[in-house]
Structures are given as structure tokens and as C-alpha cells.
N, C-alpha and C positions, 0 to 999 in steps of 0.2 A: 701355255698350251691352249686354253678357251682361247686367247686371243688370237692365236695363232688358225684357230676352227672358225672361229668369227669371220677373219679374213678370206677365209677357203669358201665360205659360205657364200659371204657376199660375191666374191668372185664368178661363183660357179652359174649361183641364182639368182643375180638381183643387177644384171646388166640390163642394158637397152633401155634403161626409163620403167622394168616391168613395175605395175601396181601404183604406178603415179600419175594424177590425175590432173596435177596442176600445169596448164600448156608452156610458165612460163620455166618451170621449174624440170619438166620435160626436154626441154628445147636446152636448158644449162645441161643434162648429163648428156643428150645424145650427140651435141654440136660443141660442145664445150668440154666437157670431164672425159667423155669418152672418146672422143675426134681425135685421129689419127696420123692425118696428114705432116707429111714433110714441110715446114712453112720455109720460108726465102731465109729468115734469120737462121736458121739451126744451127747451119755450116761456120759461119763467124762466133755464133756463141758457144757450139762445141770446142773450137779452136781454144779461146779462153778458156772452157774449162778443163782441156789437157794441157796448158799450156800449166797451170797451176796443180792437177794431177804428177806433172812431174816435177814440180818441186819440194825435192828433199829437205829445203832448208829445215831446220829447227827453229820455232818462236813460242813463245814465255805467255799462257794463258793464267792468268791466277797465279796459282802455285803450285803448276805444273809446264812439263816442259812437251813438246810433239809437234811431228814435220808439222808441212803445209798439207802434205800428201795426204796421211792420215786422217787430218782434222776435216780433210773437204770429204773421205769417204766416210767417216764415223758420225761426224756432230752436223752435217748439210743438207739441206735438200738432195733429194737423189732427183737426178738427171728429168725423172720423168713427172716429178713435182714443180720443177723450175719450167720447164714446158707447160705446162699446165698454167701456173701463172702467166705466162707469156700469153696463152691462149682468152684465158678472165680478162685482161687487160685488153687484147684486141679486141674481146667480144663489145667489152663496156666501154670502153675507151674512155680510161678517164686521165682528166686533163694535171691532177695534186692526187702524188702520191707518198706514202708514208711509209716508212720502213723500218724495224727494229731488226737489227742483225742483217750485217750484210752478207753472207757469206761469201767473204774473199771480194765481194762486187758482183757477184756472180746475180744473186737475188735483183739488184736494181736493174742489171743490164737487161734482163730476162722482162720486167716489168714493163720497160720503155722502147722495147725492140720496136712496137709497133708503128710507134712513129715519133719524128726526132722533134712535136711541138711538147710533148711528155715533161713533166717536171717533177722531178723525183727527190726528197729529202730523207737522209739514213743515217738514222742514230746508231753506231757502232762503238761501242765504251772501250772493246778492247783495242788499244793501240798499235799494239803491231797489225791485227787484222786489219784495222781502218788504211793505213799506210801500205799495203796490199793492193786493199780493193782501189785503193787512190791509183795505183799505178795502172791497175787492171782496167779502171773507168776510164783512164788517161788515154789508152791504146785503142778499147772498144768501145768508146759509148756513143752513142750518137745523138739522145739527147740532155737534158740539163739533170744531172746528179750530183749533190751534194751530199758528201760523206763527215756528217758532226760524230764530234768521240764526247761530246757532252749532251745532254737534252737541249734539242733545239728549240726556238719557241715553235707551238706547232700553230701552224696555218689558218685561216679560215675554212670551211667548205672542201675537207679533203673528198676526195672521190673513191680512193682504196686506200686502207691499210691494212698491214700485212707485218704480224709478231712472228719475227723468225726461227731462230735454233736456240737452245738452252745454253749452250756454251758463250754464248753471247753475253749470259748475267740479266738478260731483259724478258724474260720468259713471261708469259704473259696472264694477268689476275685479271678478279670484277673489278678491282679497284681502278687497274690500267685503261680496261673499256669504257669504265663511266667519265674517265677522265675527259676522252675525245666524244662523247655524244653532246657537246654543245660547237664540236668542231665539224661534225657531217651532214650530209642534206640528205634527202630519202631517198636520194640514189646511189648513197656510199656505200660501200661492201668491207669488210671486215675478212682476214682471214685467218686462221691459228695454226699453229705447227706445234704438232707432238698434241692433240689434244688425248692421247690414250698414252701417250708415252708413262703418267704416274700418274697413282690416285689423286693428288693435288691437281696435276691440272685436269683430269678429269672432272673431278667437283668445279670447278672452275667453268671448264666447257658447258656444263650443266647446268651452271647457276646463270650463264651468258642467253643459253639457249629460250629460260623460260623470263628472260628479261621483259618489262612490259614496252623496250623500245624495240625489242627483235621481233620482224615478223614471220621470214624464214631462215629455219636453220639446216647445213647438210653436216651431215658429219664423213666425212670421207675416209675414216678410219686414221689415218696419218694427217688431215685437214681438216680444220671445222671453216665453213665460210658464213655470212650473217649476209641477210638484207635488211633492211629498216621501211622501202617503200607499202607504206600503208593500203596501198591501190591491192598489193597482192594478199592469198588469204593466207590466214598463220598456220604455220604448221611448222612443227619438228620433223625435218628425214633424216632417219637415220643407218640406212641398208647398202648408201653407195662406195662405191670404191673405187681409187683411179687405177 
């Protein structure tokens, strides 16, 4: 129920950038978080995601069983977070990108819409998803996604990462984040999913946020996102909403 008022709040009061002072961190909610526009990708990435919408198969997560169907409205991104990402990555345009949970391919396709020089690596453990999103990158991607079911090495100098859905098994701790802070430059961005979904990862989110490598934090209620460039001032937001 709070969380649920928390939400309404933000909603109601705390659109348009009101009471933020920082131009660069202004400019990410009214042009970016908040932006609205129809982009050229939409129609090709909606496609894919009814295309996976209607499949009923059943596939074997853990130790349990549930369509495709289900799993993409229950444990995924909803439609207007995956946009959103699409929208981060045009804005920063970055060239190594990172991915824990693919969901179904949906997450990488969404990343690299921008444009097809985009290189995209996605650690996906569970195997039937991974074998999915393979088919689904097969059909729609346009450019270089690479779908590992094991941890890949990671990169030098990634540009974005991005800890996907919980169902994935790769949910994301401090432990995970300090892993990659000798993998990113002070233009990388971080993103989290579900960071209110439980008290753990809340504590998590929290403990990310007052890191001495984070300099801004948003917390977008169902997103947390991180910059590291030390040029901007530090602050924690934490009132936005997509």
C-alpha cells in the first residue's frame, strides 16, 4: 500500500524535472525518462514482443514450469521500461554494452535499436530463455548481440550495464557492482531493475547509491540508474518516475 502511494505521488508531483537543479540531470528526465515520442524502431520491436506475447509454449525455469506468455507479462520489463532503455542508449550512445537477463532478447534488441555499430554482450543462465532470445536476435537485431548462458569474460571500458529481471537468477548485489567498477570509464551508466521490488534489493540499491564511485543516483521507482562522471555534482534523486 505505501508503495503503491509512493508511486501516485511521484506521479502526480514530481514530473517535468520539478525541484531539480542539476541541467545535466534535468535534461535525462524531460528528454529522456519522460519523452514521449513514437521512435522509427517501435513498430519492428513491438512486433517481436507479440510475436513472443503469443507464445504459449511451456519452458522449465528452475523448478518450476510457465508459458513464454506469462513469463514475458510477469517476471519482464514492461513495454514502457524497455522503451525507455532504447531511449538511455540513444541518448548516450554507447558503443559495449552489458546485460544480465535477457528477457526472451527483448532487453538487448531494445538497447541496440539505435544503431547497428552497437555491441551487445548477454549473460542469460537460463537455457531455454537464452535459446529464445537466440531465435528472437536471429530474426530482429540489427546489430552485434551475443547471447552467453555462462558468465562471459567481461569487456574492457563497458559503456552501459544493465541487471535485468529476477527470474533470471542474476539479480543484482554490491558485490556484482564492484565487480565491474575497474570495467567502466566515467561515462558508463549502470542500470537496476526491481530495485523496490524487496527489502534485499533495496538495501542493495542503497548501499550502490552512497558508493564513493557513484556520483548520481535516480531511483525511478521500478529503476535505479548510476553515473560515475566525476565532472557532475553528487547527489542522490530519488522522486522520479517513468
Amino acid at each position: 500500500m505505501i508503495s503503491a502511494i509512493n508511486r501516485l505521488y511521484r506521479i502526480f508531483f514530481c514530473r517535468g524535472g520539478y525541484g531539480v537543479h542539476s541541467p545535466f540531470v534535468f535534461d535525462l528526465i524531460t528528454n529522456v525518462i519522460e519523452e514521449n515520442r513514437l521512435y522509427y524502431c517501435y513498430d519492428p520491436l513491438n512486433a517481436a514482443r507479440l510475436q513472443l506475447l503469443r507464445d504459449n509454449r511451456e519452458i522449465i525455469l528452475g523448478n518450476r514450469t510457465s508459458t513464454i506468455r506469462k513469463i514475458l507479462n510477469l517476471n519482464c520489463f514492461a513495454e514502457q521500461e524497455h522503451r525507455f532503455l532504447f531511449r538511455l542508449a540513444n541518448r548516450f550512445q554507447p558503443e559495449t554494452i552489458y546485460v544480465a537477463g535477457s528477457d526472451f532478447g527483448l532487453t538487448p534488441l531494445y538497447l541496440t535499436a539505435y544503431s547497428r555499430k552497437s555491441n551487445c554482450i548477454v549473460f542469460e543462465p537460463e537455457l531455454a530463455v537464452a535459446d529464445i532470445a537466440r531465435d528472437c536476435i536471429k530474426k530482429y537485431a540489427l546489430a552485434s548481440i551475443d547471447i552467453c548462458s555462462r558468465i562471459p569474460d567481461i569487456p574492457d571500458d563497458i559503456d552501459l550495464i544493465v541487471w535485468g529481471n529476477s527470474f533470471t537468477g542474476v539479480s543484482f548485489s554490491v558485490k556484482e557492482f564492484e565487480r565491474f567498477l575497474t570495467n567502466i570509464n566515467e561515462d558508463s551508466i549502470m542500470v537496476f531493475s526491481g530495485i523496490n521490488r524487496s527489502p534485499e534489493n533495496r538495501k542493495n540499491w542503497n548501499a550502490i547509491c552512497k558508493h564513493s564511485e557513484v556520483i548520481i543516483s535516480l531511483d525511478l521507482y521500478s529503476l535505479g540508474i548510476v553515473f560515475f562522471n566525476p565532472k557532475l555534482y553528487r547527489k542522490i534523486y530519488k522522486n522520479i518516475v517513468l
